[in-house]
VOGU-3710 file (C-alpha; in Angstrom, 3 decimals, decimal comma):
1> xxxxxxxxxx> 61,019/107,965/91,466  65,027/107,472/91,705  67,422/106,906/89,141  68,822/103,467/88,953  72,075/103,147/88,679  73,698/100,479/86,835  76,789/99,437/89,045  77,400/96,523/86,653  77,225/98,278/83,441  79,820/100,611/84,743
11> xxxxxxxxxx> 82,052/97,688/86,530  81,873/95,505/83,003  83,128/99,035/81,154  85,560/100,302/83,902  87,425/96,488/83,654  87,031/96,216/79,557  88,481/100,096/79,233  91,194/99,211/81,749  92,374/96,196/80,130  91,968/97,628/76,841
21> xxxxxxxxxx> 94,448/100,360/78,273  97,104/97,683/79,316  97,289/95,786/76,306  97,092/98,764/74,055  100,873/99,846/75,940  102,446/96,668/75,875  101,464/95,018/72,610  103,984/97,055/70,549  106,629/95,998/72,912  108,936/93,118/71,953
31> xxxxxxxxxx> 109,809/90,182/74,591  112,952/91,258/75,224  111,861/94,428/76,526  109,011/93,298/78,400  110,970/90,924/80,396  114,492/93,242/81,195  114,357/95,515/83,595  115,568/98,986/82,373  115,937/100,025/86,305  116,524/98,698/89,736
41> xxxxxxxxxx> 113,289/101,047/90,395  110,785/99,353/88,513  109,589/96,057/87,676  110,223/93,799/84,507  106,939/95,237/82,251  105,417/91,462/82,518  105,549/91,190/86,387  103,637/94,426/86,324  100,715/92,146/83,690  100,858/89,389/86,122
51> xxxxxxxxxx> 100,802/91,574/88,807  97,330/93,010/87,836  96,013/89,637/87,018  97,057/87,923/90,686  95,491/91,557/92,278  92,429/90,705/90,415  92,381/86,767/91,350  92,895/88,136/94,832  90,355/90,410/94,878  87,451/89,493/92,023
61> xxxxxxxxxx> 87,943/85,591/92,720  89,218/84,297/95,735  87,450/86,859/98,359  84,308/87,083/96,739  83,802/83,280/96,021  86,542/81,321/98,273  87,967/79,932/94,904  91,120/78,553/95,061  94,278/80,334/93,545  95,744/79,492/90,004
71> xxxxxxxxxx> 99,316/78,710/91,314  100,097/79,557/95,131  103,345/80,253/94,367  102,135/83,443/92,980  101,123/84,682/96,656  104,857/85,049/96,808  106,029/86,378/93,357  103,516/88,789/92,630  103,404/89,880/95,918  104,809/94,033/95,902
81> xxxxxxxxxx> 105,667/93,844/99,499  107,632/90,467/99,891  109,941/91,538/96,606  111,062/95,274/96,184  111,614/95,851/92,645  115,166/95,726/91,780  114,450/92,353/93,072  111,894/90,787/90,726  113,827/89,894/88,028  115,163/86,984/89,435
91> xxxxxxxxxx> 112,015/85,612/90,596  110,196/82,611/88,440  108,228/85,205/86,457  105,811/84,762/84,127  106,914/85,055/80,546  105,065/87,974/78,284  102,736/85,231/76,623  102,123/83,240/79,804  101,019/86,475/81,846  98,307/87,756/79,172
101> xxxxxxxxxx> 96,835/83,915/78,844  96,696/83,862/82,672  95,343/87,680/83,044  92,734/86,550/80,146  91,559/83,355/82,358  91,525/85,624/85,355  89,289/87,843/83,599  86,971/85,227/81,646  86,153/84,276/85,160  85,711/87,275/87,009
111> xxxxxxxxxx> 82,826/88,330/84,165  80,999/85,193/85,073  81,078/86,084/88,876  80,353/89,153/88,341  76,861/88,420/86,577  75,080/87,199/89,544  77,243/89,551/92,465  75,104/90,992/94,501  76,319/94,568/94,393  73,254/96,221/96,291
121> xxxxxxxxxx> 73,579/94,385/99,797  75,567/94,565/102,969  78,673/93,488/102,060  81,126/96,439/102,163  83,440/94,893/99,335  80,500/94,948/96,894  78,261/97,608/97,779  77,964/99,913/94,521  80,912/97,743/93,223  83,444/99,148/95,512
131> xxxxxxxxxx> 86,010/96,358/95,691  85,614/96,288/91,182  86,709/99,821/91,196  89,122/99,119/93,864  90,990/96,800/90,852  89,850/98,906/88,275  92,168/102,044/90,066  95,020/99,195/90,509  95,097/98,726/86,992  95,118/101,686/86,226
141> xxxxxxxxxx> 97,560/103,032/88,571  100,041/100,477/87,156  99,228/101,450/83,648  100,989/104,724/84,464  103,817/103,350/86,242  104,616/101,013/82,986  104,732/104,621/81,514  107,072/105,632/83,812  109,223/102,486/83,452  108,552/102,969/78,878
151> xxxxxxxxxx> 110,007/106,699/79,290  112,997/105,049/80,890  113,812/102,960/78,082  115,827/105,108/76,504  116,727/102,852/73,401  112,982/102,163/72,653  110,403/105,022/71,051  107,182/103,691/71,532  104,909/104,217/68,435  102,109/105,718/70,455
161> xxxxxxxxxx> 104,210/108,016/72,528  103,174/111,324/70,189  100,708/112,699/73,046  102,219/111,449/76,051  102,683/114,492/77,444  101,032/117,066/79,983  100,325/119,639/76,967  100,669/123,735/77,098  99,454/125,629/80,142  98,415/129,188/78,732
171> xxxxxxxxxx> 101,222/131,942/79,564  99,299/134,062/82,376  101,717/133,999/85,227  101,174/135,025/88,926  99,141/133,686/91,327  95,665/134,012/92,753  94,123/134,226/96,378  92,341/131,753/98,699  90,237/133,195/101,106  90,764/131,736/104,558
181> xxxxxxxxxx> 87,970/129,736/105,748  86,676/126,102/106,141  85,981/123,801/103,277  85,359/119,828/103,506  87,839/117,696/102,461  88,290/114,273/101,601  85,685/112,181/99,538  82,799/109,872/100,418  82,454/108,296/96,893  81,310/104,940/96,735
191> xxxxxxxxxx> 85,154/104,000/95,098  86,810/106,113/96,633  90,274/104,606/99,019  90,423/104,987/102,664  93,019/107,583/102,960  90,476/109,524/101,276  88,390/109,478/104,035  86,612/110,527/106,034  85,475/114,209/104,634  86,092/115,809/107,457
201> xxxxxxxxxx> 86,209/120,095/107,709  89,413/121,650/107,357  89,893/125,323/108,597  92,547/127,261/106,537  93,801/130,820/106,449  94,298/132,843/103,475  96,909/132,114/101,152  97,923/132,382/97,302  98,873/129,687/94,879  100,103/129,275/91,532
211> xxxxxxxxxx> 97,569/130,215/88,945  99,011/127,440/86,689  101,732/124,589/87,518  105,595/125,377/86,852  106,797/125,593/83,036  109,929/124,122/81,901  110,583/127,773/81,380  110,451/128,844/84,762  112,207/126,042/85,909  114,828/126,695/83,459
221> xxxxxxxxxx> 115,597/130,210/84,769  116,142/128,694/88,441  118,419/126,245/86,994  120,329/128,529/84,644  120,432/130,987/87,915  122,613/128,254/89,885  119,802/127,028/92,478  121,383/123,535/92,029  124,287/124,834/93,074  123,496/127,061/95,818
231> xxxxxxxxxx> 123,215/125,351/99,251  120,921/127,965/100,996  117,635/127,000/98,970  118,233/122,972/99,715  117,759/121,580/102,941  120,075/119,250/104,550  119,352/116,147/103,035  117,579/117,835/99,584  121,097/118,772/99,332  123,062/115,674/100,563
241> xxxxxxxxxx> 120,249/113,946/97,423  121,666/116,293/95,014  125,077/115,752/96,264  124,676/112,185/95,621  122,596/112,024/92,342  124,232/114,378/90,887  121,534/116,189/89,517  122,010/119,821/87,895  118,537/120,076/86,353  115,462/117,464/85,875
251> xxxxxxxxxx> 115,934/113,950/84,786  116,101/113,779/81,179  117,524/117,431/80,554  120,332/117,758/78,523  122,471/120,553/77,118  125,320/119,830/75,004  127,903/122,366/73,785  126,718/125,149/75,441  123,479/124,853/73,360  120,062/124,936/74,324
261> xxxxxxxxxx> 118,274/122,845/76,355  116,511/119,649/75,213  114,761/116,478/76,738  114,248/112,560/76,278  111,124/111,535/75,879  109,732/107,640/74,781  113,042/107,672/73,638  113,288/110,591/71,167  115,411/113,746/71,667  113,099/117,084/71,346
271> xxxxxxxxxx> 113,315/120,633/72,300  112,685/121,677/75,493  108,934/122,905/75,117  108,600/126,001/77,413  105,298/125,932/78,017  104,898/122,535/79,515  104,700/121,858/82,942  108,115/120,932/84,240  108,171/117,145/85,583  110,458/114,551/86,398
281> xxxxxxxxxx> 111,714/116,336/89,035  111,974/115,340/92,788  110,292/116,981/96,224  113,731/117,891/97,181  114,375/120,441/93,435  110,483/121,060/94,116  111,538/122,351/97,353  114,508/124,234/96,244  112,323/125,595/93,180  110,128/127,081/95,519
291> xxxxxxxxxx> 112,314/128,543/98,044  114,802/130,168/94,878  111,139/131,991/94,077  110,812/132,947/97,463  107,392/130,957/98,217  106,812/127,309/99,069  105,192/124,116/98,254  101,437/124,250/99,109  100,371/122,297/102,274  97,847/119,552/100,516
301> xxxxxxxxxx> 95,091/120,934/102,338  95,376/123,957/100,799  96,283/122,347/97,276  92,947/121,022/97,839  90,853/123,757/98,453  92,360/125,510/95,601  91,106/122,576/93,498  87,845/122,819/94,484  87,934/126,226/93,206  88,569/125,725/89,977
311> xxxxxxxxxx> 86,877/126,887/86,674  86,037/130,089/89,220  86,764/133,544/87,770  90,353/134,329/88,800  90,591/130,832/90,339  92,847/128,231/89,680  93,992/126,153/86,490  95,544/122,946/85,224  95,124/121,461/88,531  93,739/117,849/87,458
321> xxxxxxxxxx> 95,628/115,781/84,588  98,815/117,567/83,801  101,762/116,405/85,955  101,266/115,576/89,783  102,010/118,401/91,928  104,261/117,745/95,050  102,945/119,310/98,555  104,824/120,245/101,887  102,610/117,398/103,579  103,750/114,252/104,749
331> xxxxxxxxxx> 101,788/110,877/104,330  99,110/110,411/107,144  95,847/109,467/107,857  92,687/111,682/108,348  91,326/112,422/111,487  88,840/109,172/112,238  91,023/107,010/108,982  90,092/103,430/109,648  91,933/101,087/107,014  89,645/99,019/104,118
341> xxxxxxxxxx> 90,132/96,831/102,774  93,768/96,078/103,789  96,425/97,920/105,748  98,614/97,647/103,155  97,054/99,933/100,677  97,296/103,067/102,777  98,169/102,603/106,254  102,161/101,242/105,875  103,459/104,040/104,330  102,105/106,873/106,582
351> xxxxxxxxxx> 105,017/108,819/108,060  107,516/111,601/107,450  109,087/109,022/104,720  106,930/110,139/101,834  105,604/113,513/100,880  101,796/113,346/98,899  101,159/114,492/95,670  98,082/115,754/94,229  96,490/116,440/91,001  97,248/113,096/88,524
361> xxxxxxxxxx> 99,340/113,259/85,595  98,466/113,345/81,859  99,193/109,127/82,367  96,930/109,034/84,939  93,636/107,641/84,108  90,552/110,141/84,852  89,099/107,243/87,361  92,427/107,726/89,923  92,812/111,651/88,375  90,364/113,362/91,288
371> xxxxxxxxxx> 90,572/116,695/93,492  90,934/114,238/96,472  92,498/111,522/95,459  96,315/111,236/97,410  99,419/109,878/95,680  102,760/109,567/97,837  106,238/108,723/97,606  109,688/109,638/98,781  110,909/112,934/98,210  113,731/111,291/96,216
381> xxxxxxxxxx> 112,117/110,198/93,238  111,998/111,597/89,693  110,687/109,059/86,992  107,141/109,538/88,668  105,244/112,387/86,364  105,764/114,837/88,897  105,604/118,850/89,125  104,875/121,605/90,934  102,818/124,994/91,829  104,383/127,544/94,452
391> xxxx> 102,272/128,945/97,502  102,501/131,983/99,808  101,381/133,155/102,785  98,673/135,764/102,023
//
C-alpha cells in the first residue's frame, strides 16, 4: 500500500510558517521606516506586504475561484512589472496597518478555499498543491529581499539581526575534482518553477571547484593586492561598473585611518569576520576575484553537479544556505522550457542581461534554498546576499 501524502497539511503549514516569517521581520519596524524607501533599488517595506497579499489574491483567489479582486486598482500598484522600484513610492500605497488587515482578509479567505480544493485532479495549478507552493516561494523570496532592503537601512539595527549572517566555513582551502561525465539536471518536483525544468542530461568534462565559498579573508588579500585597481582582471564594462560606482572593495567595507577592515551590518559596525563567506559583492568583482586567482566563475552546470556531490568524501561544502554563489552562465531556458504558469516569472528575463546564481543565502528560506533552484540578476548588483566559489579547468 502507498503512502498518502497530505498536500494540504503541508500547504496550511508552508502558508502559516511563511506568514509567520513576514510578520516576525516587520513588526519591530516603526511606520516611518516601513513606508520610506531607503533606496531607489527596492521597494517601500509595505508595498513589498501588499505585494504578497495581491500575489496571493491573484493566485489563491481569483484563478482558482473567479472571485472578484479587493480593489482593481491594485492590478496596477502592486503590479512589479508596470512600476520599477525607485518608482513605487509615489504610488497610492497601502499604509503599514492597511496592508497587514488586507494580507489577513486575503488569507482568512484563501484557508476557506483551500478546505475543499481539489488538489489530486487534473488541474495543473493544483495538482499536489503546485500553484500554493508557487506563493509560498513568492513569499518567501520577498522575505529575503526585505532583508536586503533592512541591511540597507543603515540608521536602523534590527533587534533580531544577531544571526543574520552566512556563519563560518571551516579553514580547509583548495579545491576538489569533478570527474567529467553526464549527470541530470534540473528538477521534476511537484513545486518546483519552470526554469527548473525539464531534467534533462548534461554532459560535462572534468573540472575543479572551490572546496568551500570565498572568505572575507581571501577576498581581502585580492583587494589589499590592488585587483580593484588593476584593469587587466576586469572586463570592459566590469571595469567601466567600477569606474562608475566607485567601488574599491564590497559594499559595506570600510577602513578608516589606515586601520583594519570592518563591515555594516543591520546597522551595527563589526569586525570584519574572516571566516565568513564574502557577499555583497557584484558578478563583475566576482569576475575580477576569480581571474586575480587565476581560475573562473563556475559555469552553473557545473556548480550543479558539484552540488549534487556533496556530503561525498573529498566533495564539496557550504554549497546550499550560505551566500548565493554567482556563475559564468547567463539567464536561459532549458532545452524543451515551456513557461507555467506565466511568462513573466521566468521567461522575460532570459538573455545575456542577467547572470544566475546558485546555492540560496543564509536569508533564503530552505523551500526556495535547493541544488536546482536558479536565481538571476544583473551582474551589477550588490545588496543581493551574493558570493562566490572559483573553478578550473581540470
Amino acid at each position: 500500500m502507498g503512502v498518502t501524502v497530505d498536500i494540504r497539511g503541508r500547504v496550511i503549514t508552508a502558508l502559516t510558517d511563511a506568514r509567520a516569517r513576514t510578520m516576525n521581520l516587520l513588526d519591530p519596524i516603526g511606520d516611518a521606516d516601513l513606508v520610506r524607501q531607503v533606496s531607489p533599488l527596492m521597494s517601500p517595506l509595505v508595498w513589498d506586504l501588499a505585494h504578497v497579499g495581491h500575489y496571493e489574491e491573484l493566485w489563491l483567489l481569483r484563478n482558482i475561484t473567479g472571485a472578484p479582486p479587493t480593489d482593481e486598482r491594485f492590478d496596477d500598484i502592486y503590479d512589479a512589472f508596470k512600476h520599477p522600484r525607485r518608482d513605487r513610492p509615489s504610488l497610492p500605497i497601502l499604509g503599514p496597518a492597511e496592508a497587514r488587515a488586507f494580507v489577513g482578509v486575503v488569507r482568512s479567505r484563501v484557508l476557506d478555499v483551500l478546505a475543499s480544493a481539489d488538489l489530486h485532479g487534473d488541474d495543473r495549478l493544483l495538482r499536489a498543491g503546485f500553484v500554493y507552493g508557487m506563493v509560498v516561494q513568492h513569499e518567501h523570496q520577498h522575505d529575503e529581499t526585505m532583508l536586503a532592503t533592512i541591511q540597507l537601512m543603515d540608521d536602523f539595527a534590527h533587534p533580531d539581526a544577531a544571526d543574520w549572517r552566512p556563519g563560518a566555513v571551516d579553514a580547509e582551502p583548495g579545491m576538489v575534482a569533478i570527474d567529467a561525465g553526464p549527470f541530470l539536471m534540473g528538477a521534476d518536483d511537484a513545486w518546483a518553477y519552470d526554469n527548473e525544468r525539464p531534467r534533462h542530461e548534461v554532459e560535462l568534462a572534468s573540472f575543479r571547484i572551490d572546496r568551500n565559498p570565498v572568505t572575507n579573508a581571501e577576498y581581502r588579500a585580492f583587494v589589499e593586492d590592488g585587483g580593484y585597481d588593476d584593469p587587466r582582471l576586469w572586463g570592459a564594462a566590469g571595469w567601466a561598473w567600477r569606474h562608475e560606482s566607485g567601488a574599491d572593495a564590497p559594499q559595506f567595507w570600510s577602513r578608516e585611518g589606515g586601520g583594519d577592515w570592518s563591515r555594516r551590518r543591520y546597522g551595527r559596525r563589526e569586525e570584519l569576520p574572516a571566516h565568513e563567506p564574502v557577499q555583497h559583492v557584484s558578478w563583475h568583482e566576482a569576475d575580477a576575484f576569480a581571474r586575480w586567482r587565476g581560475a573562473r566563475l563556475p559555469s552553473e552546470a557545473e556548480w550543479e553537479k558539484a552540488a549534487s556531490m556533496e556530503g561525498e568524501q573529498g566533495g564539496p561544502r557550504r554549497m546550499l544556505g550560505g551566500v548565493w554563489e554567482w556563475t559564468g552562465t547567463d539567464f536561459d531556458g532549458y532545452p524543451g522550457f515551456a513557461p507555467f504558469p506565466y511568462r513573466e516569472y521566468s521567461e522575460v528575463f532570459f538573455g545575456p542581461e542577467y547572470k544566475v546564481l546558485r546555492g540560496g543565502s543564509w536569508a533564503t528560506d530552505p523551500s526556495v534554498r535547493r541544488a536546482t533552484f536558479r536565481n538571476w540578476d544583473y551582474p551589477i548588483r550588490r545588496q543581493i546576499f551574493a558570493g562566490l566559489r572559483c573553478a578550473a579547468d581540470a
